[in-house]
C-alpha positions in Angstrom: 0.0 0.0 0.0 1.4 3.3 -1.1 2.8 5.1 2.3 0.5 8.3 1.7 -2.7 6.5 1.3 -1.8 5.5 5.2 -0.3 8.9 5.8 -4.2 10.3 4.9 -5.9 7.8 6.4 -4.4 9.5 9.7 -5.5 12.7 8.7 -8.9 11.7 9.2 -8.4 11.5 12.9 -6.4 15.0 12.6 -9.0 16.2 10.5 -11.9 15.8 13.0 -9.4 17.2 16.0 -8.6 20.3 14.5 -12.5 20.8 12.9 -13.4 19.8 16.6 -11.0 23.0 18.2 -11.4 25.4 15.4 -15.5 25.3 15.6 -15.6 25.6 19.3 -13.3 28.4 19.4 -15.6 30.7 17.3 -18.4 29.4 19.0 -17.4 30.0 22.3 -19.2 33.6 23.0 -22.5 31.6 21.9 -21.8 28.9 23.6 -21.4 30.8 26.9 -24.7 32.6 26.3 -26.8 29.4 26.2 -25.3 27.9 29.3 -25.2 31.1 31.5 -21.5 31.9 31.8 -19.0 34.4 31.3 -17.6 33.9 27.7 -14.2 34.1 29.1 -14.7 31.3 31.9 -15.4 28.9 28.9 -11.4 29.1 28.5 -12.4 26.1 31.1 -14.0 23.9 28.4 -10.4 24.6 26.1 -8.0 23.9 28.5 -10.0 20.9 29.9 -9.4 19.0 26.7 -5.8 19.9 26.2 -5.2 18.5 29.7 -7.1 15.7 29.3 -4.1 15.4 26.5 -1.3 16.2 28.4 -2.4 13.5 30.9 -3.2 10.9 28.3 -0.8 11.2 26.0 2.4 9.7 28.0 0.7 6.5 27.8 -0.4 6.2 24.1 3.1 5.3 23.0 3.5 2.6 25.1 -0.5 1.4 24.8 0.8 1.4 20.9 3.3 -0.9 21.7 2.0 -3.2 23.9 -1.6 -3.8 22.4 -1.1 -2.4 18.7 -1.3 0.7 16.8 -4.3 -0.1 15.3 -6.3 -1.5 18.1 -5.6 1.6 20.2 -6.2 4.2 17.2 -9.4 2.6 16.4 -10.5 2.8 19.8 -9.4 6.8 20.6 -11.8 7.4 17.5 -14.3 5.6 19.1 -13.9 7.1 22.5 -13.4 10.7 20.8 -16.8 10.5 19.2 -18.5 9.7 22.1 -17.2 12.6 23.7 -18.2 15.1 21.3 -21.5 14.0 21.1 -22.2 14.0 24.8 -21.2 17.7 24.8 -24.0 18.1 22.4 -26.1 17.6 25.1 -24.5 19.6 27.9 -26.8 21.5 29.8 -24.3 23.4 32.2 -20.6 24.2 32.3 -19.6 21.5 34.4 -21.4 19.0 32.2 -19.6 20.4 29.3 -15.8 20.2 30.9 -16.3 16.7 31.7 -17.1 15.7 28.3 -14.8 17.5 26.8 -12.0 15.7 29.4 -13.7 12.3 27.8 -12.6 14.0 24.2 -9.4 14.2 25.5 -8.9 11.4 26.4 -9.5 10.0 23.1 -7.7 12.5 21.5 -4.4 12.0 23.8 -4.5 8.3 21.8 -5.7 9.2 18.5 -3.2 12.0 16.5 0.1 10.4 18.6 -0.5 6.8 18.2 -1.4 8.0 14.1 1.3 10.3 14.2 3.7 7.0 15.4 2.3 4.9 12.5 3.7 7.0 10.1 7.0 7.9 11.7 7.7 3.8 11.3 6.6 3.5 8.1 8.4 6.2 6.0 12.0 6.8 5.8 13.8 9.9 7.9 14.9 11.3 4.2 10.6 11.4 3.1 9.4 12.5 6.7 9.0 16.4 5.8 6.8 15.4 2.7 5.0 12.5 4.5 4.4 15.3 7.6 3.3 18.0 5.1 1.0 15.6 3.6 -0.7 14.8 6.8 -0.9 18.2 7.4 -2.9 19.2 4.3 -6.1 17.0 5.1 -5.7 17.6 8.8 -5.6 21.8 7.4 -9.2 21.3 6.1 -10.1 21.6 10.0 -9.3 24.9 10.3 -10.2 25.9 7.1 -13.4 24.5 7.3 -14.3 25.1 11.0 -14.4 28.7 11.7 -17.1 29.4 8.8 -19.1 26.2 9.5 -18.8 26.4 13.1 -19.9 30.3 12.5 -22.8 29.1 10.7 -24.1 26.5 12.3 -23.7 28.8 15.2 -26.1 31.1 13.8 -28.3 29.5 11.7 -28.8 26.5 13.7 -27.4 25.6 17.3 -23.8 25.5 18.7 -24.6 21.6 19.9 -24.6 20.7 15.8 -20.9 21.5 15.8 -19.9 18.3 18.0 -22.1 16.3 16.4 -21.0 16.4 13.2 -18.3 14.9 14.3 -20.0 11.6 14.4 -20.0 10.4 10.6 -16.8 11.4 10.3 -15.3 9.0 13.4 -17.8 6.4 11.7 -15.4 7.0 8.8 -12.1 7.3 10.3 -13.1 3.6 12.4 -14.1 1.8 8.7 -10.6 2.9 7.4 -8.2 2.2 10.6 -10.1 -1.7 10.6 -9.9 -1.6 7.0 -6.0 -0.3 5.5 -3.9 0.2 8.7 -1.8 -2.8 10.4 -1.6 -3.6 13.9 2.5 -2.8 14.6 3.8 -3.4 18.0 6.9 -4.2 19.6 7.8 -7.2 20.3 9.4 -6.5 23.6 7.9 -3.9 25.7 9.1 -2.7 29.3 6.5 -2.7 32.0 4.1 0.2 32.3 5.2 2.8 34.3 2.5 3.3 36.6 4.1 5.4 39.4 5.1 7.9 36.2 2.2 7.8 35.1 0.2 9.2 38.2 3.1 11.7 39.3 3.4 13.2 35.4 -0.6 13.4 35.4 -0.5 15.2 38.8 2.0 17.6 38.3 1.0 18.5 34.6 -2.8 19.1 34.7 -2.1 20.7 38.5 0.1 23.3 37.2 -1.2 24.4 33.7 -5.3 24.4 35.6 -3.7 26.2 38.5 -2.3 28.7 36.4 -5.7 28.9 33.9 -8.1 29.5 36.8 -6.0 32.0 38.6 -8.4 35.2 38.7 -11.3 33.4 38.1 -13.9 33.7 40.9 -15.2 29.9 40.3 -12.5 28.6 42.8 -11.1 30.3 45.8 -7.4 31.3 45.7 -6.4 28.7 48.3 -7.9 26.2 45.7 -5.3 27.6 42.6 -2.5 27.5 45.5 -3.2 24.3 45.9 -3.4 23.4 42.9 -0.1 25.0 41.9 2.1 23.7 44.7 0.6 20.1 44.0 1.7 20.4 40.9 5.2 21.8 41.1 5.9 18.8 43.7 4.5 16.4 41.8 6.6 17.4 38.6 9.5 17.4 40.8 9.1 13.7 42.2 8.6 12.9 38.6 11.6 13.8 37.5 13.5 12.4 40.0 11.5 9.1 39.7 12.0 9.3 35.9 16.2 9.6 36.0 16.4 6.6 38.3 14.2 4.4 36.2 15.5 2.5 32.8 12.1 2.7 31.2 10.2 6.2 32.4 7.2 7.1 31.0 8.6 10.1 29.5 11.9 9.9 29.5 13.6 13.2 30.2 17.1 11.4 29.0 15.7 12.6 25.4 16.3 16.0 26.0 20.2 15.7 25.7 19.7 15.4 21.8 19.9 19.1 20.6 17.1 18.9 17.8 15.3 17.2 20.1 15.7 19.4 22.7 15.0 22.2 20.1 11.1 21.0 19.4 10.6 20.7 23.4 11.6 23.9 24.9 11.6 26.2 21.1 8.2 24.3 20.3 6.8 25.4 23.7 7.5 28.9 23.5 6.6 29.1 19.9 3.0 27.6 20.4 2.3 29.8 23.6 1.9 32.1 20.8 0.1 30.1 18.2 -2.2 28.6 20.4 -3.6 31.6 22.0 -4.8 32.9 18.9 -7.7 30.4 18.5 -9.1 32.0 21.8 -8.3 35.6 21.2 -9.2 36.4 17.5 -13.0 35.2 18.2 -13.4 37.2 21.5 -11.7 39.8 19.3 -13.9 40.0 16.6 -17.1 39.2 18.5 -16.9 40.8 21.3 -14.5 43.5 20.4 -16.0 44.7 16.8 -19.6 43.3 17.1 -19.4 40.4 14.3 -21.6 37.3 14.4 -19.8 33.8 14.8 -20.5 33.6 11.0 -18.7 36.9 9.8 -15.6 35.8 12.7 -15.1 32.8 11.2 -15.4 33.6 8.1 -12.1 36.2 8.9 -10.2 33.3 11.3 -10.5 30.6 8.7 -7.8 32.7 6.6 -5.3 31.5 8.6 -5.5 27.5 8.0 -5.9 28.9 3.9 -2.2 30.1 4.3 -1.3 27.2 6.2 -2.4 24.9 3.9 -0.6 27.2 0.9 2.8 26.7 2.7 3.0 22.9 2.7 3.6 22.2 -0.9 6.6 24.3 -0.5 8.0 23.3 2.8 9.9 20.6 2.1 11.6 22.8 -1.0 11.8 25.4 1.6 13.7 23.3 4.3 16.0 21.4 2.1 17.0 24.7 0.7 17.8 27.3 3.8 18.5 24.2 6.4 16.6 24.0 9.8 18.5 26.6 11.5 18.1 29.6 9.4 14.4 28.9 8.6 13.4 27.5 12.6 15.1 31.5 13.8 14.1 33.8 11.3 11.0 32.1 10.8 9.8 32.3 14.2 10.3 35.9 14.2 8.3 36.8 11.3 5.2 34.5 12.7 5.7 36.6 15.6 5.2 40.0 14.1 2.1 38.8 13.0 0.8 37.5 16.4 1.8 41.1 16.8 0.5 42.6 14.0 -3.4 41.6 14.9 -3.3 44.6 17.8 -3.4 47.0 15.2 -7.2 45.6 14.1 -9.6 48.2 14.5 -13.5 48.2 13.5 -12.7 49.9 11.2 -9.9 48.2 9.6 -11.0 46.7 6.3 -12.1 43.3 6.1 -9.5 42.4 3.1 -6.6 43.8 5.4 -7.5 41.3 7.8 -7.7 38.5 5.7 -4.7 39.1 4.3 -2.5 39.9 7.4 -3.8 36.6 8.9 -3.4 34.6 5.6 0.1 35.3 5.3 0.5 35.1 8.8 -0.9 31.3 8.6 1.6 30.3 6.1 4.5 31.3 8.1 3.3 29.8 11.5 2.8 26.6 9.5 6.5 26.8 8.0 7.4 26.9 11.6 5.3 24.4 12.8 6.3 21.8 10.0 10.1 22.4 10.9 9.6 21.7 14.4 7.7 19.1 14.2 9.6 16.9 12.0 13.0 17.7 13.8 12.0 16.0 16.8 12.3 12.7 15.1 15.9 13.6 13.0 18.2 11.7 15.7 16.0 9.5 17.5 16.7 6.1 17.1 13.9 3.7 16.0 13.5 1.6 19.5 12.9 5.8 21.2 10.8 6.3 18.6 7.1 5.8 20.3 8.4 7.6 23.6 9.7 10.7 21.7 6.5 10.7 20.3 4.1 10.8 23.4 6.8 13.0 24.8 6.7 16.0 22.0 2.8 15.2 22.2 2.6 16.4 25.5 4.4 19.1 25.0 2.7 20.6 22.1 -0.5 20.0 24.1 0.6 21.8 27.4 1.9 25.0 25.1 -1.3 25.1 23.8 -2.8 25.2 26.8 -0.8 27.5 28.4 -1.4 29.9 25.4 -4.9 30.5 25.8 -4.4 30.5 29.8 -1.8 33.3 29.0 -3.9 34.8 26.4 -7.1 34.7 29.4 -4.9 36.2 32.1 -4.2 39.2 30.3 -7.7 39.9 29.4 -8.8 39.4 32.8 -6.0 41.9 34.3 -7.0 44.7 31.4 -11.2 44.9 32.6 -9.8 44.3 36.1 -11.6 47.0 38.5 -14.1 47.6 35.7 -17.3 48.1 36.6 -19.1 46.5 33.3 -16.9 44.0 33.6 -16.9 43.6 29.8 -14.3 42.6 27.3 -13.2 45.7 25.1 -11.2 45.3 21.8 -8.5 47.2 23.3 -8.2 44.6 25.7 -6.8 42.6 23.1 -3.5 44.7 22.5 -1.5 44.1 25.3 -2.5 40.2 25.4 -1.6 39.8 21.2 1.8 41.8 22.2 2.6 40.0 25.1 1.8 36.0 23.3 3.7 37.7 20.4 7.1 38.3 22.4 7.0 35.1 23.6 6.5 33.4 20.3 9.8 35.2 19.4 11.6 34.1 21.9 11.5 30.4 20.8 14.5 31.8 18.4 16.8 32.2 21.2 16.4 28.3 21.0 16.6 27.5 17.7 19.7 29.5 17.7 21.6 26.9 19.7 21.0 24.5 17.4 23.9 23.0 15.1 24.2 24.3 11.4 23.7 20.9 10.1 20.6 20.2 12.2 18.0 18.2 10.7 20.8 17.1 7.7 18.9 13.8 8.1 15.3 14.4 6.9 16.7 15.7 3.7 17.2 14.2 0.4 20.8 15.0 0.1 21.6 13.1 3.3 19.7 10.2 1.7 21.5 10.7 -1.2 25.3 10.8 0.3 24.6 7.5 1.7 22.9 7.4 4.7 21.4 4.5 5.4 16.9 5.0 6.5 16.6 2.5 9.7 13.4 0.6 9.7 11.9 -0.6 13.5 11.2 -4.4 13.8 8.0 -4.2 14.4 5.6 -7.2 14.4 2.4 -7.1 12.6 -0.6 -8.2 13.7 -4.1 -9.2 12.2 
């Protein structure tokens, strides 16, 4: 079977992900409306999901291993449909966090345990191709979500957006039983159990404790709680997981520079990203008085530029290097994070769309370099734990965008009688996610100048041998 029939068959899971985020992001003010709450305490129902990642995710790798990559993909679809269609029936807020945790949890299985599929099956010297091409299906999300989710919004009701999600997990379980093997290792270290607890503690502890501070649903003993828990739990981690020869995420990976580069440059760099999804609606809606139709309709410009760039990554990388494109990159995305506090009312609509269309395609650029240099000196046997490790860490960025992008809008109307969200609100927290997208340069800077040599052709070309896992299939 050709490698990118399996690559998209992947990107059906990725596809009904990113829909799933992109829909619910523009939704959000309505959403919030319906159930009684403060638009800005449904950050709640975002960051829910993305710890119900970070927590997950650890395991998926070694679920893969142990049990199969099919049989576990399979049944994250099936567990990530569920979820979204019980939050079609939520009826309060709590209702609607808890489902979106179950969501989570099938997510945390479902892109990773894909994602690992793929990394075993192509060669190092095809992986930016095969990684743009799951990209471009998994880009019809975003493209499609904002104006759909704007319009069922609207026209209909905000619960359609989750269930739609149903035919298209109906499709993504026909093609994982039907085209994708069941790989696993043949030898597989025990679970890690005692890693497991201590990384799920200390992760969702600190990035909920620092989403809910300021929010008057918890008492501020409950966030220092939270917090401290966290920190100590993080801490015992780490020094369970040096002392260990099989920890769930094993922090020995870090000592590998472009490795090291995806963790800490990816993090910063995706504080940025990911606090746009939460910002630009508020923005638009709450800010310049759009519908959910006309705000997605604006937002969805940015997975159109995204989707532009990936035919021309690959040429792009293997050209300029990793290096060169991962630092000066990083900064232009960030001047366009930047860029959005200039939006006014009155700005015209074609402005917009065009800052954040160009804006998408060099976010993605960024995003395609980092993700694939992860995997450029990882050795085949690491392969599933570097996976569920850079998984975590993407999801925990993401997270701790939108609580970054929250906490400034909650310090600007702080003292203010109304209480309301005012576009100029928005400045300070696009500038302040902005800098610190920038600052995942100071990173990329470290790295080698032959970083990522590798994934390219050339490399393939000199010689260098592509390493295949032994895996063992399974029907």
């Amino acid at each position: 079977m050709p490698r990118y029939f399996i690559t998209l068959i992947v990107a059906v899971a990725l596809f009904m992900e990113t829909m799933d985020s992109t829909i619910i992001a523009t939704s959000l003010p309505a959403i919030a409306a319906d159930l009684g709450e403060d638009p800005i305490a449904l950050k709640l129902a975002l960051t829910s999901y993305l710890l119900s990642l970070a927590v997950f995710i650890p395991v998926s790798g070694w679920m893969a291993d142990r049990f199969g990559a099919r049989t576990v993909f399979r049944a994250a679809i099936v567990v990530f449909t569920v979820g979204s269609a019980a939050c079609g029936f939520a009826t309060s807020l709590l209702d609607f966090i808890l489902f979106r945790v179950l969501q989570g949890m099938g997510g945390a299985m479902m892109v990773p345990v894909g994602r690992l599929v793929i990394l075993r099956s192509v060669p190092k010297s095809e992986l930016i191709s095969a990684l743009a091409w799951l990209t471009v299906p998994a880009l019809m999300g975003p493209v499609i979500g904002p104006p759909l989710g704007g319009f069922i919004t609207t026209v209909f009701s905000w619960r359609w957006i989750f269930w739609i999600n149903i035919p298209v997990g109906l499709l993504g379980i026909y093609l994982a039983t039907r085209f994708i093997e069941n790989f696993r290792e043949d030898k597989v270290p025990p679970l890690d159990v005692k890693g497991f607890f201590l990384s799920g503690i200390g992760l969702s502890g600190l990035a909920f404790g620092f989403t809910i501070i300021g929010q008057p649903l918890f008492p501020p003993w409950f966030v220092v709680a939270l917090l401290t828990t966290g920190a100590i739990s993080c801490v015992l981690y780490v020094r369970h997981a040096l002392n260990i020869p099989a920890p769930l995420l094993d922090l020995r990976l870090l000592k590998i520079p472009t490795f090291f580069a995806n963790i800490a440059g990816g993090f910063l760099f995706r504080i940025g990203v990911g606090a746009t999804p939460f910002l630009l609606p508020l923005y638009f809606q709450l800010g310049f008085g759009m519908t959910p139709l006309q705000s997605g309709l604006l937002t969805f410009a940015i997975a159109v530029g995204a989707v532009a760039m990936k035919t021309t990554a690959a040429p792009i990388l293997r050209r300029f290097g990793y290096r060169p494109i991962l630092v000066w990159n990083a900064l232009v995305a960030a001047f366009f994070i930047m860029a959005y506090a200039l939006f006014t009312a009155a700005t015209p609509h074609a402005v917009i769309l065009a800052t954040l269309l160009v804006g998408g395609f060099f976010r993605s650029l960024e995003f395609t370099a980092i993700n694939t240099i992860a995997y450029a000196d990882i050795d085949e046997h690491e392969m599933s734990k570097a996976t569920s490790f850079a998984s975590v860490s993407q999801q925990l960025s993401m997270s701790a965008g939108v609580a970054v992008g929250a906490l400034v809008l909650e310090f600007q109307r702080a003292g203010r009688e109304s209480h309301e969200v005012l576009a100029s609100d928005f400045t300070l927290a696009f500038l302040i996610v902005g800098a610190i997208c920038a600052s995942s340069a100071l990173v990329f800077m470290r790295l080698p100048k032959d970083a990522g040599a590798s994934l390219s052709r050339k490399a393939h070309q000199l010689g260098e041998p592509d390493k295949q896992p032994e895996l063992v299939p399974e029907d």
